[in-house]
N, C-alpha and C positions, 0 to 999 in steps of 0.2 A: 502095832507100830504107832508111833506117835506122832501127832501134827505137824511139826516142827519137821521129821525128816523129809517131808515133801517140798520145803524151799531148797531148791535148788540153783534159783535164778534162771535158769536156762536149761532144765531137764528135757528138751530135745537135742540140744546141743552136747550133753553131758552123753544122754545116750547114742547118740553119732559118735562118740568120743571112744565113747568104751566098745562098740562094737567094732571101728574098726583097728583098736589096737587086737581086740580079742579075734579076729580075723586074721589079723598081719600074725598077729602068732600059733595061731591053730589050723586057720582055714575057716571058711561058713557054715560048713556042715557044723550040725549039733546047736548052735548058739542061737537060743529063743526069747523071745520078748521076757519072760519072766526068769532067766538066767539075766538077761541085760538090769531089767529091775531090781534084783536082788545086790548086786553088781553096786547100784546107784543108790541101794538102802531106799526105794519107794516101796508103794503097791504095787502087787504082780499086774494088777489090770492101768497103772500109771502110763503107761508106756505105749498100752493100746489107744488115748485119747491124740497122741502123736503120729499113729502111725499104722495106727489097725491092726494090721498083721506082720509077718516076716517079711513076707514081699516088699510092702510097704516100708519098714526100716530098710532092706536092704536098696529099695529104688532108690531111698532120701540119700542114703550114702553113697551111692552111684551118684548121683547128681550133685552132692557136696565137690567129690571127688571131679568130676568134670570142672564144674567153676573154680575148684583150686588150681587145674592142670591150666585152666584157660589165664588166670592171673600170672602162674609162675611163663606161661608162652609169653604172654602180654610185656612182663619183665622184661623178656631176651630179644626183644624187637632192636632189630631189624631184619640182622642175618639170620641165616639158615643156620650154620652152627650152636650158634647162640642159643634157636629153638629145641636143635635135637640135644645140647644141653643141659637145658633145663627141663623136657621132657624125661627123660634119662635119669634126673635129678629128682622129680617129682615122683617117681616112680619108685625107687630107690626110697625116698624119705616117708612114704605115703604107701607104703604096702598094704594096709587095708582097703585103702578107698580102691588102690589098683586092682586089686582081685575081683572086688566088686563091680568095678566099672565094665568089665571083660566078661563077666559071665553072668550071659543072659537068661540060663535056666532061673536066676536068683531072685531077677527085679521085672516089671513092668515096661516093657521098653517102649509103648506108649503115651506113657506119663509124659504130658507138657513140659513138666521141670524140668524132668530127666533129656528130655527132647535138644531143650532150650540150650542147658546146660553143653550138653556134647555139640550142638551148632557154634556156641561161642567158641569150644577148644579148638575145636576143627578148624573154624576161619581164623584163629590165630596160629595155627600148626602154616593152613595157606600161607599166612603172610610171611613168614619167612623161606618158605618153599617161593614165594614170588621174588626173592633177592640171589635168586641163584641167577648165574650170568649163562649157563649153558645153553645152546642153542636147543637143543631138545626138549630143555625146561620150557623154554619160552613159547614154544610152539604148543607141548600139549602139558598144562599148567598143573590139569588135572590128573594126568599118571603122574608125574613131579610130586605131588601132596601124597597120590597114594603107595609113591616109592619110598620116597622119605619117614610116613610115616610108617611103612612098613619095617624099614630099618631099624628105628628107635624102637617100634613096639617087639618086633623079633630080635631083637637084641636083647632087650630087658626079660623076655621070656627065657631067651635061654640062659642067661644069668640068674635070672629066681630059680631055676628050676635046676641048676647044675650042671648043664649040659656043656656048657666053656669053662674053663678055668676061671675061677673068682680072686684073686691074687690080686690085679691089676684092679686101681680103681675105675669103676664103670662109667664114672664122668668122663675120665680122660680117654678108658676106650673107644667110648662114641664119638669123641671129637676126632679121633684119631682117623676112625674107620669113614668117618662122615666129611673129611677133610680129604681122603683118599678117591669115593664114590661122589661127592659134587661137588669138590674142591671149595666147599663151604670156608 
């Protein structure tokens, strides 16, 4: 392999890139550091200077995947709709980083990054769970965050997974379902 195919400009970001389209389309299982290098035209060993092992790729993508959820929440501020919205939305568009993000067999769930990363999405998931006017929201804030985000996250599973009818788009279903349950 020649010199030249290792500019890549951003060959961490290239291989973030490819493993979670190659995820959103297959799943994690099978997909190894030097399947992803070959993928990117580098060395088989290029990929380990990034990331060490699979774990490691897969934490970094989990923690991509957190700080994108937490930009596209950050977006839909203020209301609650707006959050299970664009959470719904994120999920939907980002199906690799979403698989990743959810299972923990994959990645390090100690990792600072990764840590970091899911505190920021989470206190932006809060902030719009804090614009519900229900009186029970207000009182316990914290089943409020963990209702709502139960609803988007169990919503969007059972749509990956085909368990509801996929027809209807799933943007509009959550707003629907989520306008019904906190009058968001």
């Amino acid at each position: 392999m020649g010199r030249t195919s290792y500019h890549h400009g951003d060959l961490r970001a290239t291989i973030l890139a490819q493993a979670a389209a190659m995820v959103a389309e297959r799943g994690a299982d099978g997909i190894s550091l030097r399947e992803l290098a070959r993928a990117a035209g580098v060395s088989h060993a290029a990929p380990a200077h990034h990331f060490t092992d699979r774990r490691g790729l897969f934490t970094a993508l989990a923690a991509e995947g957190w700080r994108k959820l937490a930009v596209a929440l950050e977006g839909a501020r203020p209301a609650f709709l707006e959050a299970a919205v664009a959470y719904v939305g994120f999920a939907f568009a980002q199906p690799g980083h979403y698989a990743v993000m959810f299972d923990r067999s994959l990645i390090d769930s100690a990792d600072p990054a990764l840590k970091q990363a899911e505190a920021a999405a989470r206190a932006e998931l809060s902030r719009g769970v804090e614009t519900l006017t229900d009186p029970r929201a207000e009182t316990d804030p914290e089943a409020a965050a963990l209702a709502a985000w139960s609803l988007v996250h169990g919503f969007v599973m059972l749509r990956l997974n085909h368990v509801i009818p996929t027809a209807a788009d799933p943007v509009e279903d959550v707003a629907r379902i989520a306008r019904m349950l906190f009058g968001g």
